[in-house]
N, C-alpha and C positions, 0 to 999 in steps of 0.2 A: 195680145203679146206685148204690146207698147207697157201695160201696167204692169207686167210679170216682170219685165226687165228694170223698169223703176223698184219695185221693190227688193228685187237682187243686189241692184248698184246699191239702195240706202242699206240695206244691209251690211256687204263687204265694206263702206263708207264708215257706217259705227264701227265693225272691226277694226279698221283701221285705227279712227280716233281712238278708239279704249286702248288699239297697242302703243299707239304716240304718249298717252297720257301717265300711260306704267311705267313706259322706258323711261320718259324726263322725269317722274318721281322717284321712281329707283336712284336713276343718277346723280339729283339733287338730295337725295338720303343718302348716298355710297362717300360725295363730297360732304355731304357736312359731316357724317363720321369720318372722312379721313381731315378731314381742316381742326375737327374738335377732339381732339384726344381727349384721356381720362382729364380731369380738368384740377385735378388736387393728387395726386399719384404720390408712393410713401417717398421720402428719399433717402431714409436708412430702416431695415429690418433686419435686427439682430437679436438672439437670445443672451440677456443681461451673464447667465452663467458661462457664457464661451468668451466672456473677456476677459481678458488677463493682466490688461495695461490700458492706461491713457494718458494721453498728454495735452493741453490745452496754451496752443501757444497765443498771444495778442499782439497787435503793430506794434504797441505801445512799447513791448521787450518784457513785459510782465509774462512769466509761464509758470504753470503746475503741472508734477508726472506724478500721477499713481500708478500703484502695482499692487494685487494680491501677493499677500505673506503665502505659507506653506499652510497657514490653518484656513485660509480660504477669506481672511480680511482682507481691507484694504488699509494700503498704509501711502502717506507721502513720501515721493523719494525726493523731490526736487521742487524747491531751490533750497530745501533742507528735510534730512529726515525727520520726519513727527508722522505720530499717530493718526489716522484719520477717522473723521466724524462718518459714522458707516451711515447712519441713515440719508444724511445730504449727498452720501457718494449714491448710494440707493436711491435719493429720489433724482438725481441728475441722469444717471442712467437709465431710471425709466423715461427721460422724454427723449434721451438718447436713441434707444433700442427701436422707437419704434416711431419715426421724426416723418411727422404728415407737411405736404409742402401747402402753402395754399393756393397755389395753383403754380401752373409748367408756363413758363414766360419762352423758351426757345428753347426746340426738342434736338436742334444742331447751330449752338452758337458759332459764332467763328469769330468774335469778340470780347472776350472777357473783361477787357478791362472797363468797357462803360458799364458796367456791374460792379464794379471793384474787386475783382473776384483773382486777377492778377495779381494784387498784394493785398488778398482778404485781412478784415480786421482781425478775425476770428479763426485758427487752426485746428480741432480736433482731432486728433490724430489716434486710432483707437486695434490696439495689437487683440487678435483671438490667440485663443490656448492653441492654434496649431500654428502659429507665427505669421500668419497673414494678418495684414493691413487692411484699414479703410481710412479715407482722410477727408472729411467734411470742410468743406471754403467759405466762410462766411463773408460776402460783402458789404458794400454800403448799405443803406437804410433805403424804401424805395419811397417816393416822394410822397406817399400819403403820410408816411413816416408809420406805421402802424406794423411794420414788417420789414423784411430786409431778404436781401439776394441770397442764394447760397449754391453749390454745386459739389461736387464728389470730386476729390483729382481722378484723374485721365477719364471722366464722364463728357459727354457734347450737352449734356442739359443743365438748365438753368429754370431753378425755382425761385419763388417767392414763400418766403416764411414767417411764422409769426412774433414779432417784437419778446413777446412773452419766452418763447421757449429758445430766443437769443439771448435773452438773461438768463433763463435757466442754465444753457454753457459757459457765459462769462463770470466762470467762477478764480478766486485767486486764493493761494495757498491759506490763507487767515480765515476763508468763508467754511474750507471743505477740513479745515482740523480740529480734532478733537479738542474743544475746549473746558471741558470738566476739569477741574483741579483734584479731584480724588475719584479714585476709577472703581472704589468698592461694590460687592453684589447686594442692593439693600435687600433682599432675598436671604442673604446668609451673613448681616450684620450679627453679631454675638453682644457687642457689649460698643460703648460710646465715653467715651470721659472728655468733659467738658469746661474749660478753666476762664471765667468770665467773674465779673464784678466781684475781685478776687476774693473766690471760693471757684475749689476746686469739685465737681461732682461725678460723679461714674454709677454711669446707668449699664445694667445686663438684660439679656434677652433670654428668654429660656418659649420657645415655639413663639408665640403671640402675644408673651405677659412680658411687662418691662418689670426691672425693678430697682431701687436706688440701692446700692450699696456702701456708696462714700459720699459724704463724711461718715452716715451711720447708714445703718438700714431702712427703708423707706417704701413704702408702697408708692410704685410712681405713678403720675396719671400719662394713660397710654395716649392719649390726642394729643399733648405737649412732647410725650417722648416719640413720636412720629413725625409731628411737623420736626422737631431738632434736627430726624435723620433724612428728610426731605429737601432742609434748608445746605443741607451737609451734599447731599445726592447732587442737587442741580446747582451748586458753586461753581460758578465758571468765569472765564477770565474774558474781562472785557477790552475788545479788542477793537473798538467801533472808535476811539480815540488816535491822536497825532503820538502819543505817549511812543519811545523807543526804550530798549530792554533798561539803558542805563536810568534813565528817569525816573524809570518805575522800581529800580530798585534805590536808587537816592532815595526817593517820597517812602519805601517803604525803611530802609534804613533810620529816617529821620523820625517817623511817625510813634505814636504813642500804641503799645501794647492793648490791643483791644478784648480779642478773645485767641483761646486757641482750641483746636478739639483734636482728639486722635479718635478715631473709629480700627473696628478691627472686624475681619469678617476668617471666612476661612483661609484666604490668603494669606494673611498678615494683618499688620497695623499700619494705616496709614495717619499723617498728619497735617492739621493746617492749622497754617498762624496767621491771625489776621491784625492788622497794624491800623490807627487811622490817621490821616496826616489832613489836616481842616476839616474839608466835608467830605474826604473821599477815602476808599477802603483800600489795603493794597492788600495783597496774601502769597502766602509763599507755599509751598506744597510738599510733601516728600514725594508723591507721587507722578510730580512729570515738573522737570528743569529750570529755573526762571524765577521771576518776580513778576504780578499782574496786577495791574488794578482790575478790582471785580463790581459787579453790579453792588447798588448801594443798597440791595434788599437786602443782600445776604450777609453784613455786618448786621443791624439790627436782627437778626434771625436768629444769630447766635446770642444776644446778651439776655440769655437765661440765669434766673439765681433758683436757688433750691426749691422757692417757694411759687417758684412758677411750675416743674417738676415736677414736683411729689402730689399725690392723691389727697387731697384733702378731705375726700369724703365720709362720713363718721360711719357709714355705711354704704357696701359696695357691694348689690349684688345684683348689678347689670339691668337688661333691660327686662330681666324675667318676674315677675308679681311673685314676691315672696307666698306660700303659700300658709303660714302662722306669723302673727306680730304680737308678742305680749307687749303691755304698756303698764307699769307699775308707777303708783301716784301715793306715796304714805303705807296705808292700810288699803286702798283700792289697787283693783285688776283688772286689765280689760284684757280679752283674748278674742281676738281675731281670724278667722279660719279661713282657708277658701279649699274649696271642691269642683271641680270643673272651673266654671265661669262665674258661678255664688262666691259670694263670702256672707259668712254667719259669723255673730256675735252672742255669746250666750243662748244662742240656741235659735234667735231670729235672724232672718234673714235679711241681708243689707243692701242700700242702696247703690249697685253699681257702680253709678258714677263719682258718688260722692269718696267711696272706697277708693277708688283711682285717684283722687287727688290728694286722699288722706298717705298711700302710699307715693304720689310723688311730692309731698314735704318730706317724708322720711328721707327718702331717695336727695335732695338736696341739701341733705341736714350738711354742714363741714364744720370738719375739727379743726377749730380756732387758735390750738394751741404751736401753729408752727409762725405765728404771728402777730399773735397777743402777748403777755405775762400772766404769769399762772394767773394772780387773781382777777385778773379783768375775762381772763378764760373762761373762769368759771362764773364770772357773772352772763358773758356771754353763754353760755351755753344753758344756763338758767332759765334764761331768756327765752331760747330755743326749745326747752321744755315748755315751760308756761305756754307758749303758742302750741305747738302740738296736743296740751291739755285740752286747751281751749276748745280748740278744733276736733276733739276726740268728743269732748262732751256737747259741745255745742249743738246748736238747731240743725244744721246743716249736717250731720251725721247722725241720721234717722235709718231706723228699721222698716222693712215693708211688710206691715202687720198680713 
C-alpha cells in the first residue's frame, strides 16, 4: 500500500509541476506580447488618389501648398502660383501614402516636447477629396541622428522615422516646380526652326522622317534632328543658384545673343532665346514667365549649323542590305545580287562576310559637297571611288567557288 501511494503522490506531483510550468510560460508570453507591440507599425496609410491638397509648413517659416487642378494635376498654390513638377509631387506622395515608422518609441506619451514634437520642424498637412484632414509632426532628429521623431496631431504615439523619408517631405516650392522652359509634347513636335551661328534652319517632321526645309531643302540626318529636340525637351531652369529674378534677368539683358529655337507641336509654337553672359547661359521662354539661368549643357546643345543637320550620306538606305548594287567603272560592270542570305556576282556565289563590309563602305560613303568647293568635291569623291574600286576588285572580295 506504502508503494501505491508513493506513486499516486509522484504522479499528482508532475501534474502539478507541468500546470506551474504552462501557467508561468503563458504568462511570461501574454507579458512580452503585451510589453512588445508591433515594433515598426505604418503611421500614415492613404490612397495617393483621395488627396486633394497639401501643405508642408517648416520652423524655419518656409511653406508650400499644393492642390489638384480640375483635370486631376497638381499645381502650386503657395507662396506663388506655378505649375508643378508632377512626377516629384508623385514621388513624395508615394513615401507619403504609405509612411513605415521604425519603430513606436511611446504608445501614450504624455510629453511631446522632449521629442520636439510640440513645435515640430516639419508640418504636413494633407486634405482628402471628402474634406477631412490628417497632420503628420515631425520632430527633432533622434540621437543616432539616422531618424527623427514623428506623430499624427491629436494621436498619443510617437514614432521614430527614417532620416531618408524626412527629406523626402522637406520639400520647398523651387524643388516640387515644374522647371522645364518649354512644355511641348515631343510625341507631336511637327516642325523645329533653329537660329544659331547666324543661319537660320527649320526642320519638319512628317511620322518618324525629319526634313530640312530652310534655307533649301535638305535631307536631314534624324540622330542630330532628335538629340536638337531632346536638348529643346529637357531645358530647364537652374535654380540650384543664390541668382534672384532681377539678376537673372540683368545677366540676360546684358549677354550676347546665343541661339534661339521655336518648336511647334499641336498646340502651338513655342520659343526660347538663349543669351550667354561669360560662362553662363540665361534663356527666356514664351512658355512660362521669367528670365533663368539654365544648365550649361543646354547652350552648347543648341549651337547647331546646317552642316551638323542635314544627311550627308551619298546613300541612305538604313540598316536594311540592299538587295542589288551595280558598280560601273569606264567600260566594266559589276552587279551584285542578294537572295535570301547569299549574295551572287555574275552568277557565283559570294563571300558573306566580305559582302557585309563591301556594303558598309557604301553605306558610309558622304556627300562632301555641303563642305567642300565643288572642285575639291569632286576630287574628293574620286577618291571615294577609287577606294570602293579597289575594294570591289580586290583579293579580299572573292567568290566561293
Amino acid at each position: 500500500m506504502k508503494i501505491r501511494d508513493l506513486l499516486v503522490a509522484a504522479m499528482v506531483l508532475s501534474v502539478l509541476i507541468g500546470a506551474l510550468y504552462w501557467s508561468n510560460h503563458h504568462q511570461s508570453a501574454k507579458s512580452s506580447a503585451d510589453s512588445n507591440p508591433e515594433s515598426s507599425p505604418k503611421i500614415l496609410t492613404l490612397q495617393a488618389a483621395d488627396i486633394a491638397a497639401l501643405s508642408i509648413r517648416k520652423k524655419s517659416g518656409d511653406s508650400v501648398a499644393l492642390a489638384r487642378n480640375e483635370a486631376g494635376q497638381w499645381q502650386i498654390t503657395a507662396p506663388q502660383a506655378l505649375a508643378a513638377d508632377q512626377d516629384a509631387v508623385s514621388s513624395m506622395l508615394s513615401t507619403l501614402t504609405s509612411l513605415n515608422s521604425d519603430r513606436l518609441v511611446e504608445d501614450k506619451a504624455s510629453n511631446f516636447d522632449q521629442y520636439g514634437l510640440t513645435q515640430p520642424s516639419v508640418e504636413v498637412e494633407i486634405t482628402k477629396k471628402d474634406g477631412k484632414t490628417q497632420k503628420l509632426l515631425v520632430g527633432d532628429d533622434t540621437p543616432t541622428g539616422n531618424g527623427a521623431y514623428a506623430t499624427l496631431a491629436g494621436d498619443s504615439r510617437v514614432f521614430t522615422m527614417a532620416s531618408y523619408n524626412k527629406n523626402v517631405l522637406v520639400k520647398s516650392s523651387n524643388d516640387l516646380r515644374d522647371k522645364r522652359l518649354l512644355t511641348f509634347d515631343s510625341d507631336k513636335v511637327s516642325g523645329i526652326e533653329l537660329t544659331a551661328k547666324k543661319q537660320t534652319i527649320a526642320l519638319a517632321r512628317s511620322k518618324d522622317e525629319w526634313q530640312i526645309v530652310r534655307p533649301k531643302p535638305f535631307r536631314a540626318d534624324r540622330s542630330q534632328a532628335e538629340e536638337l529636340l531632346r536638348t529643346l525637351h529637357d531645358a530647364r531652369m537652374d535654380l540650384s543658384g543664390s541668382e534672384d529674378d532681377k539678376k537673372a534677368s540683368a545677366a540676360f539683358g546684358s549677354g550676347t545673343p546665343f541661339a534661339a529655337a521655336r518648336v511647334t507641336d499641336i498646340t502651338g509654337t513655342q520659343e526660347l532665346q538663349v543669351r550667354k553672359n561669360k560662362d553662363d547661359y540665361y534663356a527666356k521662354s514664351s512658355a512660362v514667365p521669367g528670365v533663368y539661368k539654365i544648365s550649361s549643357a543646354t547652350g552648347p546643345g543648341l549651337n547647331k549649323s546646317l552642316d551638323d543637320l542635314r544627311n550627308k550620306k551619298l546613300f541612305d538606305f538604313g540598316f536594311a542590305e540592299p538587295d542589288k548594287i551595280e558598280l560601273h567603272d569606264g567600260s566594266k560592270s559589276y552587279l551584285l545580287t542578294r537572295s535570301g542570305s547569299d549574295s551572287w556576282s555574275n552568277g557565283a556565289k559570294m563571300d558573306p562576310v566580305t559582302v557585309s563590309a563591301f556594303v558598309e563602305k557604301i553605306r558610309d560613303l558622304e556627300k562632301l559637297s555641303a563642305v567642300l568647293p565643288s572642285s575639291e568635291c569632286r576630287v574628293a569623291l574620286a577618291e571615294k571611288a577609287s577606294t570602293l574600286r579597289q575594294f570591289l576588285c580586290g583579293r579580299e572580295f572573292i567568290a566561293i567557288e
